[in-house]
C-alpha positions in Angstrom: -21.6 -10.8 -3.6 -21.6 -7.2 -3.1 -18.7 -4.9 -3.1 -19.3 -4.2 0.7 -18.9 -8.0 1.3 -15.5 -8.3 -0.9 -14.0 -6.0 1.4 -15.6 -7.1 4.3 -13.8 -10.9 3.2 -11.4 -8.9 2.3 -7.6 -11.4 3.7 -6.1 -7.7 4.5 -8.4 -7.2 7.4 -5.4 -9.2 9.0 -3.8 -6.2 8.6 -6.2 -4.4 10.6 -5.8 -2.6 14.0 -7.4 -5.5 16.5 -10.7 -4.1 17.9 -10.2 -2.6 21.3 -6.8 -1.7 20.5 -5.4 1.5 22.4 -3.3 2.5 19.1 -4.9 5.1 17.2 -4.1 7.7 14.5 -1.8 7.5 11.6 -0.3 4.4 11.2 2.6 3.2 8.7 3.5 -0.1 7.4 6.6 -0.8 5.3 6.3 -3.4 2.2 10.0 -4.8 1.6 11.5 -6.9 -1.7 12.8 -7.8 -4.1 12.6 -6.2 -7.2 9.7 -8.0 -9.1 8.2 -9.5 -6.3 4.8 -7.9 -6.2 5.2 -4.5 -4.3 2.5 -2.7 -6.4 0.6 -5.7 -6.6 0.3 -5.4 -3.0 0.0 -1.4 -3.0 -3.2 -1.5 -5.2 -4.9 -3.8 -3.8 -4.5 -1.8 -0.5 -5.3 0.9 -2.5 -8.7 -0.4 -4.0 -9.5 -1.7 -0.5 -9.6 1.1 1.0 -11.4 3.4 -1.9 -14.4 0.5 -2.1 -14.2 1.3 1.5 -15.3 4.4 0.8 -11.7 6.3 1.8 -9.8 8.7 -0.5 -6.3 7.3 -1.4 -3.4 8.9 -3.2 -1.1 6.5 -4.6 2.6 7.9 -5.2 4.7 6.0 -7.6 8.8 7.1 -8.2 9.8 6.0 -11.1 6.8 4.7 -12.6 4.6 6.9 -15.6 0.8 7.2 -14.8 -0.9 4.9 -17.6 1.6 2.4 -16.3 0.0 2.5 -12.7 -3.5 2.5 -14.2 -3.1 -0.7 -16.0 -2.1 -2.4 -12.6 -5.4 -0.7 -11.1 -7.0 -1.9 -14.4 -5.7 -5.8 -13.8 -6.1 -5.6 -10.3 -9.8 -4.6 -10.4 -10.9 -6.8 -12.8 -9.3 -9.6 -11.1 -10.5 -8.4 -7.5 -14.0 -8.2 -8.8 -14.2 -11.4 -10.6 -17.1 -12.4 -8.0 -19.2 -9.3 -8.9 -21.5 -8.9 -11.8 -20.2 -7.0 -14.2 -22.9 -4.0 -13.3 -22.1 -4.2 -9.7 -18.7 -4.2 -10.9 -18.7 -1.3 -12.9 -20.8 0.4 -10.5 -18.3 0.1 -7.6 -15.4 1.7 -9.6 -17.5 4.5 -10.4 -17.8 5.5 -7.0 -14.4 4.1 -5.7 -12.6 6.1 -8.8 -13.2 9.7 -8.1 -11.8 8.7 -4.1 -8.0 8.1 -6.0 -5.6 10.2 -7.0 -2.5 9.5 -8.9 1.0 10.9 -8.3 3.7 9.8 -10.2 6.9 11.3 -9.9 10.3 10.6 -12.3 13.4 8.9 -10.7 15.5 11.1 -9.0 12.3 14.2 -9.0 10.8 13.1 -6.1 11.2 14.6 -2.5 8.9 14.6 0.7 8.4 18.2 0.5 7.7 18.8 -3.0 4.7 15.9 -2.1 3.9 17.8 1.0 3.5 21.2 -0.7 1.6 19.6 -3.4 -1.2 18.1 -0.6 -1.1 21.0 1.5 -2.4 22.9 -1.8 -5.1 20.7 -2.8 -6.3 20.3 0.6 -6.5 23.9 1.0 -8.2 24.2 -2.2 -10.4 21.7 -1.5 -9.7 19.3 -4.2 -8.8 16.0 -3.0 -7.8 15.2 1.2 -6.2 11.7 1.4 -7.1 9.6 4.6 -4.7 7.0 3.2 -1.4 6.9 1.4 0.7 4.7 -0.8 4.0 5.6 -2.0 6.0 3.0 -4.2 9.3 2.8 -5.6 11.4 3.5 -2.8 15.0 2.0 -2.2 15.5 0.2 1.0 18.5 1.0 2.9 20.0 3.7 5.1 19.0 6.6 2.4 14.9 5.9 2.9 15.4 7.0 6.8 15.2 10.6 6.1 12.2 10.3 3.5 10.5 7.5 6.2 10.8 10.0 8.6 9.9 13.1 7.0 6.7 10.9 5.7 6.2 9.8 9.0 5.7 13.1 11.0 3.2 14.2 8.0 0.9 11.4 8.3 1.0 12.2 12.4 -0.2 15.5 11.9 -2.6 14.6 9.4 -4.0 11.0 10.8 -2.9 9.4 7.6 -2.2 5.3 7.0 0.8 4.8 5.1 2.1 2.3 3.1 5.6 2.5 1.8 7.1 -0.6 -0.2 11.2 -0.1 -0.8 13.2 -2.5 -3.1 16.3 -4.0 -1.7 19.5 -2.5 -3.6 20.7 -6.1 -3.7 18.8 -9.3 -4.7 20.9 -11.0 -2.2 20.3 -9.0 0.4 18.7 -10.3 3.5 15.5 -8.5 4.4 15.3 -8.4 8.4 18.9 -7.1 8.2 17.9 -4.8 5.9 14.8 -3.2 7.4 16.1 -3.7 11.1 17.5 -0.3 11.3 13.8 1.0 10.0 11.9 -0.9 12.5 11.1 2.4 15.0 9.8 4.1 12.1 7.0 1.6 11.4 4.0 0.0 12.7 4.2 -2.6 10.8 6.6 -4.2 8.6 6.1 -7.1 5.8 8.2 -8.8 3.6 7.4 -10.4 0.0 9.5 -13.7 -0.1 9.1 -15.5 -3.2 8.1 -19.3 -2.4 7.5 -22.4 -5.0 4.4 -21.7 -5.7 3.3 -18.0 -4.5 4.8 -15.0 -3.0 4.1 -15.4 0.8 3.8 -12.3 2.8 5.9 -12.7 6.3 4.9 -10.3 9.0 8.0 -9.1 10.4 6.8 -7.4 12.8 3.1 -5.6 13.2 0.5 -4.9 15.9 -0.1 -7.8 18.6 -2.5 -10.7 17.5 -2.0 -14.1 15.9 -2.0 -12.9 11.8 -3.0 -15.8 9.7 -0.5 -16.9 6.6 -1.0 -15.1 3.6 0.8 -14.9 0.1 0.3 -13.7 -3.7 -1.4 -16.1 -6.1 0.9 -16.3 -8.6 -2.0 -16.3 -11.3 -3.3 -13.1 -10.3 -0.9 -12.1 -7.9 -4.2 -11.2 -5.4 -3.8 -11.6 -1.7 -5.0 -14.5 -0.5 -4.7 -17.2 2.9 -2.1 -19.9 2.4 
């Protein structure tokens, strides 16, 4: 297997736009859970996706420190890429690595503009141009509108895909009612809901098309069909 065919397999290609469709442009798809439910599982692998895809990807974690992000990229790889030999492996990151960039930002440090004045200057300098974006870390509730907005009118202007994954503030809290009041603000919207024997991924809500049923292994907490 190459590492064109692993993404071409790929089960997030459910999460693709369905050919023909009239949407175009940015796009943005919230990621909602419990804590500890496999948010940044989810986020890298969308991530690594995308960068074998040959797409630059800046990955935004609050609250997280950077060697701490790169051990999930680490784990995630190597898992990912089981299938590969390890030279086609290794040969994949080093062309998929220089398309990331990391961002992480402490809790309580982090606004939309400080992250949109920091990716205004790198494009302009020419160092790194992001065509997709994932941001962990975030808080789900009535306080993320403002940051789901701001985010929302950069990735317009610049044709960005954005994925956001929020926590709930509660572990009782019930998603849908949580992310109902969010719903305008996104394309798409999936919730992690931990079963007996995975983590299944429920669509909410998304673009139009049957979606088939997906979930987290819980070995390697990889996206896989149910």
């Amino acid at each position: 297997m190459t590492a064109s065919e692993l993404t071409a397999r790929s089960p997030l290609r459910a999460f693709d736009r369905p050919a023909g469709s009239a949407a175009s442009g940015a796009r943005m798809a919230l990621v909602a859970a419990r804590a500890g439910t496999g948010k940044t599982a989810l986020l890298v692998q969308v991530a690594l996706d995308a960068m074998l895809r040959g797409i630059p990807v800046l990955h935004v974690s609050v609250g997280e420190t950077l060697p701490h992000v790169k051990r999930w990229y680490q784990g995630v790889y190597k898992d990912l890429t089981a299938g590969l030999t390890r030279d086609a492996a290794r040969e994949a990151w080093e062309r998929a690595e220089p398309l990331r960039l990391l961002m992480a930002f402490r809790q309580g440090a982090f606004t939309v503009e400080r992250l949109v004045e920091r990716l205004r200057q790198l494009d302009a300098d020419g160092v790194f141009a992001p065509r997709v974006l994932v941001a962990d870390g975030f808080r789900l509730g009535p306080d993320l509108r403002e940051d789901a907005e701001q985010l929302g009118r950069f990735a317009a202007e610049q044709g960005l895909e954005l994925w956001l994954a929020g926590r709930t503030p509660q572990e009782t809290d019930d998603l849908d009612a949580v992310v109902a009041p969010l719903g305008a603000l996104f394309e798409s919207i999936i919730a992690l809901e931990p079963q007996a024997d995975a983590v299944a991924l429920r669509v909410i809500q998304g673009p139009p098309g049957e979606k088939p049923a997906l979930r987290l292994d819980p070995g390697t907490m990889l996206v896989t069909r149910a």
